[in-house]
C-alpha positions as CSV (number, residue, x, y, z in Angstrom):
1,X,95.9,159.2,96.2
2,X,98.2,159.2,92.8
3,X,101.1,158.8,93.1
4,X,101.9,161.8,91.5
5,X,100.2,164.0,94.3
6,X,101.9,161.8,96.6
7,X,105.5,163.1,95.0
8,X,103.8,167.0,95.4
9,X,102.5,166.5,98.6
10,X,106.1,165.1,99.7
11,X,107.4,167.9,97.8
12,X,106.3,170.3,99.7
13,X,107.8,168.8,102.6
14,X,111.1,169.4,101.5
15,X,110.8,172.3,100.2
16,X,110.5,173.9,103.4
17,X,113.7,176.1,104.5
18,X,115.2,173.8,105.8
19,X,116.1,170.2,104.6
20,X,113.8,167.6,105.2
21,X,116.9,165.3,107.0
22,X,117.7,168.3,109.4
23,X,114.2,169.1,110.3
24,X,113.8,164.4,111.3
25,X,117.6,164.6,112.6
26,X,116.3,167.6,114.7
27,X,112.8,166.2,115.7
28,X,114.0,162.9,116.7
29,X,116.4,164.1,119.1
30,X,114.7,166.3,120.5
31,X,112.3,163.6,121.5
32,X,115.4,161.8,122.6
33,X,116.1,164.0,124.8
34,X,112.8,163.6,127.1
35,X,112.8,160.0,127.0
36,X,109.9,157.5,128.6
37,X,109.9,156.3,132.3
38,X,109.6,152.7,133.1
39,X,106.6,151.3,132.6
40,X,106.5,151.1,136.2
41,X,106.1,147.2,137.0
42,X,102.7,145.5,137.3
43,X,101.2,143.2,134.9
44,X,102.4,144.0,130.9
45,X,99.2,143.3,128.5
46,X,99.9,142.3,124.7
47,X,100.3,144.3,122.2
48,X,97.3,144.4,119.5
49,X,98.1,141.1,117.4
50,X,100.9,140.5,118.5
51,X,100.4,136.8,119.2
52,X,98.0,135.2,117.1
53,X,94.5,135.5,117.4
54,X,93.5,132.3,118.5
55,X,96.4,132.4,121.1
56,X,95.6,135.8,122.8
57,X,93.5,134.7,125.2
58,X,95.4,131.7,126.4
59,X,98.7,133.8,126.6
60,X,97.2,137.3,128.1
61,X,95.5,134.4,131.2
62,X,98.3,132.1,132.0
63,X,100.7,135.2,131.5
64,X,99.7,136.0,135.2
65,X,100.3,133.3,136.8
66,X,103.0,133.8,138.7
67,X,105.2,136.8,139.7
68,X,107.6,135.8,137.5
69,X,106.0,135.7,133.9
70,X,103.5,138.2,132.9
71,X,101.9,138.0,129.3
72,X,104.4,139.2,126.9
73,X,107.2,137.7,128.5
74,X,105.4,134.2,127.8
75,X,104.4,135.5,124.5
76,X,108.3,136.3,123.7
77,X,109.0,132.8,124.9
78,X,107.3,131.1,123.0
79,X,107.7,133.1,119.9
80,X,111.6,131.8,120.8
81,X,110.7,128.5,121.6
82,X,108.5,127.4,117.9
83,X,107.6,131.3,116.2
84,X,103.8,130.1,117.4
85,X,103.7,126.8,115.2
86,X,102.2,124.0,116.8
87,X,103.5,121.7,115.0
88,X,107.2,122.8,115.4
89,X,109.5,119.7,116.1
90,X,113.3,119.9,116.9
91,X,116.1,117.9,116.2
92,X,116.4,116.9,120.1
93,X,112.4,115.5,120.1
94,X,111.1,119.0,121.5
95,X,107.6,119.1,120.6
96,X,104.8,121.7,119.8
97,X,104.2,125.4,120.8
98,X,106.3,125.2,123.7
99,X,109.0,122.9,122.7
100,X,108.2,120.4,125.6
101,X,110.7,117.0,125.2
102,X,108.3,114.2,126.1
103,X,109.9,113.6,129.6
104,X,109.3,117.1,130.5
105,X,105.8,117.0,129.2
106,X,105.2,113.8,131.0
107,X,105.9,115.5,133.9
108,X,104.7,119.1,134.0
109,X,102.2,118.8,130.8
110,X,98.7,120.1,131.9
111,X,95.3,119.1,130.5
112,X,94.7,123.1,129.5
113,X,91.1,123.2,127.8
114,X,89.8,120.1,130.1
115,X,88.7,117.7,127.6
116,X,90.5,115.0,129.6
117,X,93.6,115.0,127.2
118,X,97.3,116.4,127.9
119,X,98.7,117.1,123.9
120,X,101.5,118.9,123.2
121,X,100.4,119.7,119.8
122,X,97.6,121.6,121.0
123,X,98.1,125.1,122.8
124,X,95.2,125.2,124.3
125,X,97.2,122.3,126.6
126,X,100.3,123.5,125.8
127,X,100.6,127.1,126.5
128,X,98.9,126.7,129.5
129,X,101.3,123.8,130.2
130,X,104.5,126.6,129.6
131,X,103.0,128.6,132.0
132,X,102.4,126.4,134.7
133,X,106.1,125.2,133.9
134,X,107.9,128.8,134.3
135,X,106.0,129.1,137.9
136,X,107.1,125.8,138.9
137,X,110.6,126.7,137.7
138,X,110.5,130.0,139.3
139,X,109.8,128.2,142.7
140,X,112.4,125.5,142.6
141,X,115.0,128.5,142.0
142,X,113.4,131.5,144.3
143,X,116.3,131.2,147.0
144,X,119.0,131.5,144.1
145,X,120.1,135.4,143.9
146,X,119.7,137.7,141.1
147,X,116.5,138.5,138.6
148,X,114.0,135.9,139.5
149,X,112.8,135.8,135.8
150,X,115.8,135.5,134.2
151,X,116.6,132.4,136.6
152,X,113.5,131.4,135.6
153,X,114.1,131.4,132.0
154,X,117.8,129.7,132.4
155,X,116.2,127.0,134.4
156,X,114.0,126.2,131.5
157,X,116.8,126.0,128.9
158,X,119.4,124.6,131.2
159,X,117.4,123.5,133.9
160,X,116.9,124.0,137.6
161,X,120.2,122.4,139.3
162,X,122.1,124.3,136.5
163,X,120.9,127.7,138.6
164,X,121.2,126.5,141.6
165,X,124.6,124.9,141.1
166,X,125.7,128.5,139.9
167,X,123.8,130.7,142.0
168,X,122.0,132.0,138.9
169,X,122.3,132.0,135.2
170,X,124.7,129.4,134.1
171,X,128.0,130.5,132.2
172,X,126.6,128.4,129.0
173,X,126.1,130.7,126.1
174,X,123.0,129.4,125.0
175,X,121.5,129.7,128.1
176,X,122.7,133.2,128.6
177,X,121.5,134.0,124.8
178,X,118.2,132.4,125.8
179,X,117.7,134.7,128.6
180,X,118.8,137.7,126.8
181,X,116.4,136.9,123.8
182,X,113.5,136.6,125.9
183,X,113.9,139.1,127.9
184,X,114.7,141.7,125.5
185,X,112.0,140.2,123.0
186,X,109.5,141.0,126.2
187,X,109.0,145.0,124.9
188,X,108.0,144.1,121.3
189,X,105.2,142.1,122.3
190,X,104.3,144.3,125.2
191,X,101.4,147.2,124.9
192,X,103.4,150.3,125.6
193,X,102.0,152.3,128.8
194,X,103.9,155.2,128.2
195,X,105.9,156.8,125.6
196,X,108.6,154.9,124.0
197,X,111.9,156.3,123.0
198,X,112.9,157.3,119.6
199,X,115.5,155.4,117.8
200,X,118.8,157.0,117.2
201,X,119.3,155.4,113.9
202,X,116.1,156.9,112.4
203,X,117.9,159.4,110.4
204,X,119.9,157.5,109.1
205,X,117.5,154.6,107.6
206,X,115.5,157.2,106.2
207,X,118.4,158.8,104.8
208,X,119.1,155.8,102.9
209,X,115.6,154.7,102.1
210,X,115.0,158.5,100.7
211,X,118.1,157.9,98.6
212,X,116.2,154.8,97.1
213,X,113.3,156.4,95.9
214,X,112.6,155.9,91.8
215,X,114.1,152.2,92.0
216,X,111.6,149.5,90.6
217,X,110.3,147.0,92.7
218,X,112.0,143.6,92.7
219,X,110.4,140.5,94.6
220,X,112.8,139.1,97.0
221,X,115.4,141.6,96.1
222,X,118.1,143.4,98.8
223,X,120.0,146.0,97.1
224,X,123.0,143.9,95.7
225,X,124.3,144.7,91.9
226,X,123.3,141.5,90.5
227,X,119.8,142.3,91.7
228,X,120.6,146.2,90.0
229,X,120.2,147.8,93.4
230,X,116.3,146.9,93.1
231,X,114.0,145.9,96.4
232,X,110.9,144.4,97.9
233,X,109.8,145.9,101.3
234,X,110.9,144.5,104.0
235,X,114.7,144.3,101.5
236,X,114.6,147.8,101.6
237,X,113.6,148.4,105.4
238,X,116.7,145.6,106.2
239,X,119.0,147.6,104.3
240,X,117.9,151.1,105.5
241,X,118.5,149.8,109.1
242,X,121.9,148.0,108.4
243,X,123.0,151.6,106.9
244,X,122.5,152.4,110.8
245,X,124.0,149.5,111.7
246,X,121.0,147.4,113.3
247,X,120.0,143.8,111.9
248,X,117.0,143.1,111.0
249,X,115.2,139.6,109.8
250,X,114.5,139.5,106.3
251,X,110.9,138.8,106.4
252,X,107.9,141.9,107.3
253,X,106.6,139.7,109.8
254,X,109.4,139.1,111.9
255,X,110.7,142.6,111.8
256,X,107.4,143.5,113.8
257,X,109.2,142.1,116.7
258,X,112.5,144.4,116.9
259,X,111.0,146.6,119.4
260,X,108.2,148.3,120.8
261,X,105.3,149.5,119.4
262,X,104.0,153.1,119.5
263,X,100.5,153.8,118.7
264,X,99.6,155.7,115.3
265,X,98.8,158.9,117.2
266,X,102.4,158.7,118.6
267,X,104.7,158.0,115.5
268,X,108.1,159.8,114.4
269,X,110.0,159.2,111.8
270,X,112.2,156.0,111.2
271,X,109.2,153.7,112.6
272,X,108.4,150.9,110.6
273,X,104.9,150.9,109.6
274,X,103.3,147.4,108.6
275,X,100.1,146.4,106.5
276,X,98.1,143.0,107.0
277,X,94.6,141.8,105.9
278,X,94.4,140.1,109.1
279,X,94.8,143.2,111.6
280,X,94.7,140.3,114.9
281,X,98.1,138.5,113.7
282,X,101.6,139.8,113.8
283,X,102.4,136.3,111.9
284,X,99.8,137.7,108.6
285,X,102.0,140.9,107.9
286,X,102.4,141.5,104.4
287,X,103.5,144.5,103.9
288,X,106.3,147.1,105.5
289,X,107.5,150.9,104.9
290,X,109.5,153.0,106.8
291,X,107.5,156.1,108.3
292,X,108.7,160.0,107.1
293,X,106.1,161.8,108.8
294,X,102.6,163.5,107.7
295,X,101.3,160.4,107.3
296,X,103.3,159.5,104.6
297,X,105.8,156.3,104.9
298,X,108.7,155.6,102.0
299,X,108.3,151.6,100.8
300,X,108.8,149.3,97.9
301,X,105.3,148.7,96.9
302,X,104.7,145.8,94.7
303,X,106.1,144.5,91.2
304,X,105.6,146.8,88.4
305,X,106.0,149.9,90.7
306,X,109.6,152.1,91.5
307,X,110.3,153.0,95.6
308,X,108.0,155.9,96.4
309,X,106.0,158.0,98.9
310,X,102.3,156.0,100.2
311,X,100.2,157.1,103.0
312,X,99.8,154.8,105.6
313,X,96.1,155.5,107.1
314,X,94.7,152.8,104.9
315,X,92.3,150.0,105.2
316,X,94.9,147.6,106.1
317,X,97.7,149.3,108.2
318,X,98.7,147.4,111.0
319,X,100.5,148.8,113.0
320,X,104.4,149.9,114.1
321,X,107.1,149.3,115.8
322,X,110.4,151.5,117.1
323,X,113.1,149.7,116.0
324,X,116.2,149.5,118.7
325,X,119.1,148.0,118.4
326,X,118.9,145.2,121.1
327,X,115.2,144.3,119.1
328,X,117.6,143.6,116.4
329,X,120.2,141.5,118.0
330,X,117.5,140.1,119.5
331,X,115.5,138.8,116.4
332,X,119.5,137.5,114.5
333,X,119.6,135.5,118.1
334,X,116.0,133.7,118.0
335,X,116.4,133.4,114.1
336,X,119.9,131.0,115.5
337,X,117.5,128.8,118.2
């Protein structure tokens, strides 16, 4: 489709009686206002590519086994602990997927793929490895009150006596900041078994994305005057969010993660919609827009084109995600790890 016919088709959207922003402001709430149940506990499977291919398998199996992990919570965890690089070192000698520090690993490191060899550099040892560390965690503090995975979690970071000496999560900030990642990462790498909630700042991003439409395309551009208000994608779906006052990372693929993600047949407005030529990893986004409805999505296309209206049932789309307000505070807080 030209983009010209996109402009008519979109045109005829808002030349409905009522304004297109009344008629999302409407719709949106009034899918607020029947919100989605729990999902009811039991085991959470991934979402589609949301971990890396090659790490699927390994995280949807050792994501079960304990009570308290289940796949996307390990997923999240790890996507905390390295963003899925292997090779991820830290300035404190924390090694690989996992971020084991070699006395840990001596200790609780597992021979994963059984070749005979515990490495920390290689998932297939150390994913399993994380796993079999969160259960054994989760038993050493299962007497301390509270959430059982949250202790879990601050027993990792803090470790064990730090639960038990407080009778739960520890009063350190990064500990408690660990937790709260983790745990609020856990939806955006979830499969959603029901129907997740709108987002109240829809309106309002697409508000100020619609108000964007006609500028040209900058690489690496965010808005500011010295850039003459120009954008890429994911600049302009970062600054259509902080309009509504959530945070987003600057890069497509790491927006993905600031909440869950409905399924195309269940979109409204304000989602962001992503495009990849790898449709099993999150990491391989390129592309991001910010859905309007009718299958049409308002993005900052590539170099040599102006902020427009594109349909998003192409070859290459992805997938979306809801966008809430703890996905984004979230995200700033793993971004600081």
């Amino acid at each position: 489709m030209t983009v010209r016919k996109a402009w008519i088709v979109a045109g005829a959207v808002f030349a409905a009686g009522v304004s297109f922003m009344m008629l999302l402001v409407a719709g949106v709430y009034l899918v607020a206002g029947n919100p989605a149940e729990g999902d009811g506990g039991g085991t959470r499977t991934l979402a589609e590519g949301a971990v890396p291919a090659e790490y699927q398998p390994l995280v949807q199996r050792y994501g079960n086994m304990c009570p308290a992990i289940n796949p996307a919570l390990l997923a999240a965890q790890l996507y905390q602990e390295s963003g899925f690089n292997p090779n991820a070192q830290s300035p404190a000698a924390a090694q690989g997927i996992a971020q084991f520090i070699p006395g840990t690993w001596a200790t609780h490191g597992v021979d994963g793929d059984g070749d005979g060899d515990r490495d920390v550099w290689d998932p297939n040892d150390a994913i399993p490895s994380a796993a079999s560390y969160d259960c054994a965690l989760a038993s050493y503090v299962e007497d301390v009150p509270g959430n059982a995975t949250e202790n879990m979690l601050a027993a990792y970071n803090a470790g064990a006596y730090a639960v038990i000496r407080y009778g739960g999560v520890p009063p350190y900030s990064e500990t408690q900041n660990y937790v709260r990642t983790i745990t609020t990462l856990e939806d955006s790498f979830a499969a959603p078994v029901t129907r997740v909630d709108p987002s109240e700042q829809a309106a309002t991003a697409i508000d100020y994305a619609q108000k964007k439409l006609g500028t040209p395309y900058l690489w690496g551009g965010n808005g500011t005057a010295d850039q003459g208000g120009r954008f890429d994608c994911s600049g302009l779906t970062k600054a259509a969010y902080e309009s509504a006052g959530i945070t987003l990372p600057r890069v497509a693929n790491d927006q993905y993660n600031a909440g869950p993600h409905p399924p195309r047949d269940e979109l409204l407005p304000g989602d962001l919609v992503f495009f990849s030529d790898d449709l099993t990893d999150s990491r391989a986004i390129r592309h991001v827009g910010i859905y309007v409805g009718g299958g049409y999505m308002i993005d900052a296309p590539r170099p040599g084109a102006v902020i427009r209206f594109d349909p998003i049932d192409t070859p290459d789309y992805f997938g979306a995600t809801r966008v809430t307000e703890d996905g984004g505070a979230a995200l700033a807080m793993a971004g600081q790890g």
